[in-house]
C-alpha positions in Angstrom: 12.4 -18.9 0.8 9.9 -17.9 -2.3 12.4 -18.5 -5.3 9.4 -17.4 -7.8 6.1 -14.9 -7.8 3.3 -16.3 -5.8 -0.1 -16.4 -6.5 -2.8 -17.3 -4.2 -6.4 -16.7 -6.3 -10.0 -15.7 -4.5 -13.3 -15.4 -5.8 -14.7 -16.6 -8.5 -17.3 -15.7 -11.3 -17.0 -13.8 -14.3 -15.4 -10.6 -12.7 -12.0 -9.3 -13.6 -9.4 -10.9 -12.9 -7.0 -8.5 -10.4 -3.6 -8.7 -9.5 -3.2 -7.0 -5.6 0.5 -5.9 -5.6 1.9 -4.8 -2.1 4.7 -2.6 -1.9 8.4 -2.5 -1.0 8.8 -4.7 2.2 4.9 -5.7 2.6 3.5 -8.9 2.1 0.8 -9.6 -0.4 -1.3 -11.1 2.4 -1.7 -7.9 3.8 -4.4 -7.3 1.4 -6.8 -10.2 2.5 -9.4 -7.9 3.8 -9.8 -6.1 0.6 -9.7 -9.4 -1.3 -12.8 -10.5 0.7 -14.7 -7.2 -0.1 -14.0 -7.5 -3.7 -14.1 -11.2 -4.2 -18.2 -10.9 -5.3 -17.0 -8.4 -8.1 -13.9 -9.6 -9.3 -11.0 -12.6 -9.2 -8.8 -11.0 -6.9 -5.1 -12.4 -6.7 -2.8 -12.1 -3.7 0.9 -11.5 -5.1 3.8 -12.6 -3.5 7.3 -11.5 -4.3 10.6 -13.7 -4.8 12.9 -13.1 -1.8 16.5 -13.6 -1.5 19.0 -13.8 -4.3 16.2 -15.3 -6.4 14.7 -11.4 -6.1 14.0 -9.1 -9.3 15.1 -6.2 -7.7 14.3 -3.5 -10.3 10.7 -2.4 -10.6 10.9 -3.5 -14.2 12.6 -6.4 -13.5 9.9 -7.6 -11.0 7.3 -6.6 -13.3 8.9 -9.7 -16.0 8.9 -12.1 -13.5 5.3 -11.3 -12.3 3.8 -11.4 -15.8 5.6 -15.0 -16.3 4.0 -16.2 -13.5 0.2 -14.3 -13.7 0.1 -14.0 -17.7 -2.1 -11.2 -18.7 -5.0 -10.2 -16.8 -7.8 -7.2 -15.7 -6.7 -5.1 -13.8 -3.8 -4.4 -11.1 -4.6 -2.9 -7.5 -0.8 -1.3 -6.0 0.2 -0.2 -2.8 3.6 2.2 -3.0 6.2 0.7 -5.3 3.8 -1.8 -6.5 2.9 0.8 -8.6 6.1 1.4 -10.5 5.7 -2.4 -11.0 2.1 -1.7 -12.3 3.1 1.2 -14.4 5.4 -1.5 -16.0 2.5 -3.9 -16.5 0.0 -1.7 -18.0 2.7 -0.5 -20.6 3.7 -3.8 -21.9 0.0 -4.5 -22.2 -0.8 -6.5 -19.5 -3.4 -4.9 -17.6 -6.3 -3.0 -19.1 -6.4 -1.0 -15.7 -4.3 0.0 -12.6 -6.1 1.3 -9.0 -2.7 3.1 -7.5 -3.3 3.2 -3.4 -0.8 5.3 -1.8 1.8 4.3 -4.8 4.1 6.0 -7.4 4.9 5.2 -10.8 8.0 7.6 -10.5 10.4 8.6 -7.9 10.3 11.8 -8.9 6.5 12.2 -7.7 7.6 12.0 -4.6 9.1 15.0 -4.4 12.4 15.4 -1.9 11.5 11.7 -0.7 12.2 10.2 -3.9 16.3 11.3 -3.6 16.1 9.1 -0.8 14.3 6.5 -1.2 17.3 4.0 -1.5 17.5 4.6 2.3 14.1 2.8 2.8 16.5 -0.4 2.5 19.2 0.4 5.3 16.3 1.5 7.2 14.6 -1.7 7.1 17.7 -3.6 7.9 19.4 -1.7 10.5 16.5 -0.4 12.1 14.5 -3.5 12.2 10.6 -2.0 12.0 8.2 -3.1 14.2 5.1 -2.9 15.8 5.9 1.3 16.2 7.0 1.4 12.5 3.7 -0.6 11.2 1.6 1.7 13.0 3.2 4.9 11.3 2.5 2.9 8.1 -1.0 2.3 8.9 -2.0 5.3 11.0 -3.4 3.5 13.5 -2.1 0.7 15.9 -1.4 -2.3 14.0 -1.9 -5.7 16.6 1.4 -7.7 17.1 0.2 -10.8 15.1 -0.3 -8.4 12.2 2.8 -6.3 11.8 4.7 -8.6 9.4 2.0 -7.6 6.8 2.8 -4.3 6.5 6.8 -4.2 7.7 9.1 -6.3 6.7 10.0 -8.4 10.2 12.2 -11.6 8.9 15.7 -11.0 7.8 14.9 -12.5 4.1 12.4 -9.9 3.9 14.5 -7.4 5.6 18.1 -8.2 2.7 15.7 -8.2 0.3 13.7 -4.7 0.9 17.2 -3.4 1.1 18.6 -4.5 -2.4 15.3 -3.7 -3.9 15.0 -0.5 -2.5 18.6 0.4 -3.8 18.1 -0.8 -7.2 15.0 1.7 -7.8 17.7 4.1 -8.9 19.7 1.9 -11.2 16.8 1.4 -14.0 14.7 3.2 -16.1 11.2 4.5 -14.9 8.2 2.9 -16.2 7.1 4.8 -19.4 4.2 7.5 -18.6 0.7 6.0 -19.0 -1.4 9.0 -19.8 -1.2 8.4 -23.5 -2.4 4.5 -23.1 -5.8 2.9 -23.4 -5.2 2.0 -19.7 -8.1 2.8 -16.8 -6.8 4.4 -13.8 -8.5 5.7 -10.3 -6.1 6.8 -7.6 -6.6 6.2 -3.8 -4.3 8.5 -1.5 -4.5 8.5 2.7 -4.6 12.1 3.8 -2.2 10.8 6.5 0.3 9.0 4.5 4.0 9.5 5.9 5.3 7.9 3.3 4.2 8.7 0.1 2.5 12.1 1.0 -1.2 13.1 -0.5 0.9 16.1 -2.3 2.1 12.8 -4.4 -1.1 12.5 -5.9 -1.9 15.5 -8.0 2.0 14.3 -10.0 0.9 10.8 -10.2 -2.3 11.9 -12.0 -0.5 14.2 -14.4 1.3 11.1 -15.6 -1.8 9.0 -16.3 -5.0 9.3 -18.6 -7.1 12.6 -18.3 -10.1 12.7 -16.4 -8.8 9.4 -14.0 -10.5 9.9 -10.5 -9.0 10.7 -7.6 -9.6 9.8 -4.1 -8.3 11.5 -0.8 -9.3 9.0 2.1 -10.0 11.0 5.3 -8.0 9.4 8.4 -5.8 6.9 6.3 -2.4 6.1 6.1 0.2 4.6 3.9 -1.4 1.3 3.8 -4.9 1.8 3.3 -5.8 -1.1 1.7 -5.1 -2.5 5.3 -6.4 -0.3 7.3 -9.5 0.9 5.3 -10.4 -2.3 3.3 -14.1 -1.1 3.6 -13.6 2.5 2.5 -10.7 1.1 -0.6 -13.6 -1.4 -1.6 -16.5 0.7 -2.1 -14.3 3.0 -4.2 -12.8 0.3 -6.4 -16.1 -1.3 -7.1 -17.3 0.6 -9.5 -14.1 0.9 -11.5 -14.4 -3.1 -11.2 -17.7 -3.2 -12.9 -16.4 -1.0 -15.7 -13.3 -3.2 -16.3 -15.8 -6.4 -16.3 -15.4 -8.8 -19.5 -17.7 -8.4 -22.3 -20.4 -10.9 -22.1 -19.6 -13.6 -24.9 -22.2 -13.2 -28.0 -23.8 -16.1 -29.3 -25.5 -16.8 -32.5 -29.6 -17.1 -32.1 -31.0 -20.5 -32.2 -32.9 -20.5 -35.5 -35.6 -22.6 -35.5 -35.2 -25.7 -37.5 -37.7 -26.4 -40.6 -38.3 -29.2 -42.7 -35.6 -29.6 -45.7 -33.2 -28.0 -43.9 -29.9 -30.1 -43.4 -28.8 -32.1 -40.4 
């Protein structure tokens, strides 16, 4: 049982730093694919949630216990409710950009959905996803060994979807980012079940003008799994934007005679 956040870092170089946050009952491994198409740009980081009564269940909540564990950083790549834990970052100041894929920062951007989105925890105890489940998710058929990255299959994971998914309610929504010195793109699957593409026109009114948006042809709820290609090749250039500044040295004057050692 993970009694803290988890991070497991890739790549290395200069690149930004980024923080891949999976959503409600996913695993942060689930985004291994993407990692390895951005690891030549950027640091990527695989998060991993704590599980069981050790579990920040609020969105804000989780958000604390990541930042004690990550510290500040570039940028943050969500899927789903990761993004409510993202909008939480990026206000406190710990993330100088957010990539929301298929995510929310608000219940209430998810139009009738959002009134019931507590249920997402009773569904993932009582109706124990699977391999049918993981494929609605992803849109396409998800291979056996592969389902517990996108579903939650254990029944740690399962008690813990269920009181995180039930606390989303009980606290305060992230404040709105459009009035922060925060960069933003949004990635949406046209055939997200979930978190529906209508989503993405509300999430954009709550974040900086002019962020990009992206409508992926053929992808679900997950595409970050199912499209690490296609999520990459978007991201990229965002990445480059977000890089570090080059560090500026002083010029080497030359040397000349009287001057001191």
């Amino acid at each position: 049982m993970r009694r803290e956040v988890q991070l497991t870092e890739l790549g290395q170089g200069r690149g930004p730093r980024v923080l891949l946050l999976p959503g409600l009952g996913a695993r942060g491994t689930g985004f291994q694919a993407l990692a390895g198409q951005l690891a030549h740009v950027a640091r990527p980081v695989l998060v991993e949630y704590p599980e069981g009564r050790h579990a920040a269940f609020g969105a804000g909540a989780l958000a604390r216990q990541v930042l004690l564990a990550a510290g500040k950083f570039d940028a943050v790549v969500a899927s789903s409710f990761g993004g409510m834990v993202a909008a939480h970052l990026a206000a406190a100041g710990a993330a100088r950009g957010v990539a929301f894929l298929g995510s929310f920062t608000r219940t209430s951007q998810l139009g009738m959905r959002g009134r019931v989105i507590g249920m997402m925890g009773p569904i993932a105890v009582w109706g124990r996803p699977g391999i049918l489940a993981a494929g609605l998710a992803a849109w396409k058929v998800v291979p056996l060994d592969e389902v517990s990255e996108v579903v939650p299959t254990t029944k740690r994971e399962r008690d813990t979807t269920w009181h995180r998914a039930l606390a989303i309610h009980d606290e305060a929504p992230p404040p709105e980012l459009r009035r922060l010195p925060v960069s933003c793109v949004c990635i949406q699957g046209d055939r997200d079940v979930l978190v529906p593409p209508s989503t993405l026109e509300r999430l954009a009114a709550s974040l900086p003008s002019g962020t990009p948006r992206h409508l992926l042809r053929g992808a679900g709820h997950v595409p970050y799994f199912s499209h690490p290609e296609d999520c990459a090749r978007l991201l990229r250039p965002w990445l480059e934007a977000l890089k570090p500044a080059e560090p500026v040295t002083a010029p080497e004057w030359p040397r000349v005679a009287g001057d001191a050692a």
